[in-house]
N, C-alpha and C positions, 0 to 999 in steps of 0.2 A: 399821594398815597391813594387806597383803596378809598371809596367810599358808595354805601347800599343807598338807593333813593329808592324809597316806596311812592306806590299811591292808588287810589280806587277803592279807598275806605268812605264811609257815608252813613247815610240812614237810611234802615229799609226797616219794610213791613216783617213781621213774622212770615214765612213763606218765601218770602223774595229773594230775590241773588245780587252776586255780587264778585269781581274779578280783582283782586289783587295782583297787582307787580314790583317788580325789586327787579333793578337795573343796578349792575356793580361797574362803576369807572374808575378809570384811573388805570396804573400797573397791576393789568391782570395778565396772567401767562396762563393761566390753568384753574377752572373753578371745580372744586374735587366735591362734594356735596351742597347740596340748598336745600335750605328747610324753612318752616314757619313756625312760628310759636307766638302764645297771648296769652296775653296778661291781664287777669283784674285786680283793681285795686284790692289790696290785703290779703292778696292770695299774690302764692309762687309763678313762677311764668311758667309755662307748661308747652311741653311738645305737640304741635298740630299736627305737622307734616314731616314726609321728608322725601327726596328724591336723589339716590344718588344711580350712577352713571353702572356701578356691577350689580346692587340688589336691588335696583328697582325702586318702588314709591312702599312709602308704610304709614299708616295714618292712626291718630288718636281712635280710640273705638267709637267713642261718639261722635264724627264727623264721618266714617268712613259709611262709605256711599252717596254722602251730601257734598265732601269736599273732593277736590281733585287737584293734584300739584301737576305742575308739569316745567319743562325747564326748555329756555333754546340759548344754545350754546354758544352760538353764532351773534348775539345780540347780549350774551353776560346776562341774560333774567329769568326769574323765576317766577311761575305765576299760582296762584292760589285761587278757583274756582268754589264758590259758596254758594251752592243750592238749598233749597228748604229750607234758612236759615231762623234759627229760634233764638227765641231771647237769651237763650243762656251761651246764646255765640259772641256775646254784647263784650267785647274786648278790644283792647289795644293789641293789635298785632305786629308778628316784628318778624322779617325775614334774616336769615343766618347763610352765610359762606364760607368755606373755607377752600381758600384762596390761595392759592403759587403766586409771588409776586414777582419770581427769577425767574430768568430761563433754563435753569436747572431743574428746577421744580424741587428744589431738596427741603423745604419746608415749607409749611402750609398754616396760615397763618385765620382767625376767624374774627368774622366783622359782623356786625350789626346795619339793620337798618334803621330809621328815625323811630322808628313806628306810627302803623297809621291807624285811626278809632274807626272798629266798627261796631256799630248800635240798631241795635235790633227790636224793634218798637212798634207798637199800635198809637 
């Protein structure tokens, strides 16, 4: 089956950047959106990104200008650009698909990635 592999989580400084990717294997026929979302502990997981293929990219208001999603289609990954990254980006993040696993493409199905920690620190 499907399965999302993250990676390019870490520690950076306030300021600093940072590339996320999400590679989806397995039986994919067709990836119909890709998104990001994170999590902190005791709080809801929340919507970062998203990039689909008819409306475009839409981002959290407090990332937008700093973050950048972007997708290749050709390799199944989605990637998540973090510039000027501030403490309060300090989360586990976790990419989203949803995913054709026929060649019909008659259902579409949504997977997760591990998620990977980013911390955001002096």
């Amino acid at each position: 089956q499907v399965q999302l592999v993250e990676s390019g989580g870490g520690l950076v400084q306030p300021g600093g950047s940072l590339r996320l990717s999400c590679a989806a294997s397995g039986t994919v026929f067709k990836v119909w959106t890709m998104a990001w979302y994170r999590q902190v502990p005791g709080k809801q997981r929340e919507l970062v990104a998203t990039i689909d293929e008819n409306t475009g990219t839409d981002y959290k208001d407090s990332v937008r200008g700093r973050f950048t999603v972007s997708r290749d289609d050709a390799k199944k990954t989605v990637y998540l650009q973090m510039n000027n990254l501030k403490s309060e980006d300090t989360a586990v993040y976790y990419c989203n698909m949803r995913i054709s696993v026929t060649i019909q493409l008659s259902r579409a199905y949504e997977y997760w990635g591990q998620g990977t920690q980013v911390t955001v620190s002096s």
